[in-house]
C-alpha positions in Angstrom: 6.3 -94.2 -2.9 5.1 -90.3 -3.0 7.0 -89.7 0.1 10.1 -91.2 -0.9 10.1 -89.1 -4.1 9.8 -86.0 -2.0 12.1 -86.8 0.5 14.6 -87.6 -2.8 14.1 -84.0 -4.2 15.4 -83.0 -0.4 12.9 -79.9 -0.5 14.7 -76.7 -0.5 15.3 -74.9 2.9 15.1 -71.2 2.3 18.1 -69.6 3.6 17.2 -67.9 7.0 17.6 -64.2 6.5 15.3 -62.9 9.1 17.3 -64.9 11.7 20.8 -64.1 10.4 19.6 -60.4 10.6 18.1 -60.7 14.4 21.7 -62.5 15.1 23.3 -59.9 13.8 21.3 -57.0 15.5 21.5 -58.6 18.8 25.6 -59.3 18.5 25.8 -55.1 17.3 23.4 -54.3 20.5 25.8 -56.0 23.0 28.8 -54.6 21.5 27.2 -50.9 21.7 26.6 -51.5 25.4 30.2 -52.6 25.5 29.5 -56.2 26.2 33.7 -56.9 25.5 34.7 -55.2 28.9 32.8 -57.8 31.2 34.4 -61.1 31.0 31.2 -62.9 31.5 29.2 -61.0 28.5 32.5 -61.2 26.5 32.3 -65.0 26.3 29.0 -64.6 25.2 29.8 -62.5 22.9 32.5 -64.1 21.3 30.4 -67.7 21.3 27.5 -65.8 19.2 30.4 -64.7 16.6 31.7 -67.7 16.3 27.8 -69.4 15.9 27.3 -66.4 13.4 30.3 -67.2 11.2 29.5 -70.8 11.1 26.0 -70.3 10.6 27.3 -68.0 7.6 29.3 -70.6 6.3 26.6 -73.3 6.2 24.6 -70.5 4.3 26.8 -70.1 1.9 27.0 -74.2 1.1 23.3 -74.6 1.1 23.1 -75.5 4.4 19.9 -73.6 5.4 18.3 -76.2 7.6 21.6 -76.6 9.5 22.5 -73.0 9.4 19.4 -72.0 11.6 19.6 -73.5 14.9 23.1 -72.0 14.9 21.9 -68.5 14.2 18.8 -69.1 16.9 22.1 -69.6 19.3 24.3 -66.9 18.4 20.9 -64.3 18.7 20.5 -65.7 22.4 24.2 -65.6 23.8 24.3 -61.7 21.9 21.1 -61.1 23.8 22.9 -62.6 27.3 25.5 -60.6 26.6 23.8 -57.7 26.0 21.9 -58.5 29.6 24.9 -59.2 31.5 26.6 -55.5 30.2 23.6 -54.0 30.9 23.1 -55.3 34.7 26.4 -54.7 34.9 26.4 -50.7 34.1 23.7 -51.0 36.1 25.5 -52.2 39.5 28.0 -49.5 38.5 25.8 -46.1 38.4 24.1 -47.8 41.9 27.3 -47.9 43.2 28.0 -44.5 42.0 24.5 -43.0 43.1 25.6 -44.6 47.0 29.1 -42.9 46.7 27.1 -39.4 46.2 24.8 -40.3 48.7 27.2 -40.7 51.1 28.7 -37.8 50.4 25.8 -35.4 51.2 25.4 -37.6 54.4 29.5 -36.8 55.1 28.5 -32.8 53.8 25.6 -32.5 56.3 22.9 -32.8 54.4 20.3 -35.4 55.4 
């Protein structure tokens, strides 16, 4: 009978605001590495927005215990973004260091 009293007073969920901050962060990070000019880490992107802004809504109804997994999900496709923008830079300055390269090659130089 304990148990169903405290499942009845539905124990309050403390609203996650150490997660909603590390979502945040990480949807900030892939926009700085300009995750919205690949296609790829856009979606991402966009997904963890949209996660965040439910997330926010649940929040702001009480819906803490809900509201986490969302922010959990929005934190990792920022942080995919953020990956995919970065390998993609990446590829780009190889591509650009192999351009140089064969340049010196084309100027003589070995």
């Amino acid at each position: 009978m304990l148990g169903v009293a405290l499942v009845g007073c539905g124990g309050s969920v403390p609203p996650p605001n150490d997660q909603l901050a590390a979502s945040q962060a990480a949807i900030r990070a892939a926009a700085e590495v300009g995750a919205e000019t690949d296609p790829q880490a856009a979606l991402h992107l966009k997904l963890a927005n949209e996660q965040l802004d439910q997330a926010k809504k649940l929040m702001q109804e009480g819906e803490n215990e809900a509201a986490l997994p969302l922010l959990e999900r929005a934190e990792a496709d920022a942080e995919l973004a953020l990956a995919i923008a970065k390998a993609r830079v990446t590829q780009v300055q190889a591509q650009e260091a192999l351009k140089q390269v064969e340049q010196l090659k084309q100027a003589g130089f070995k």
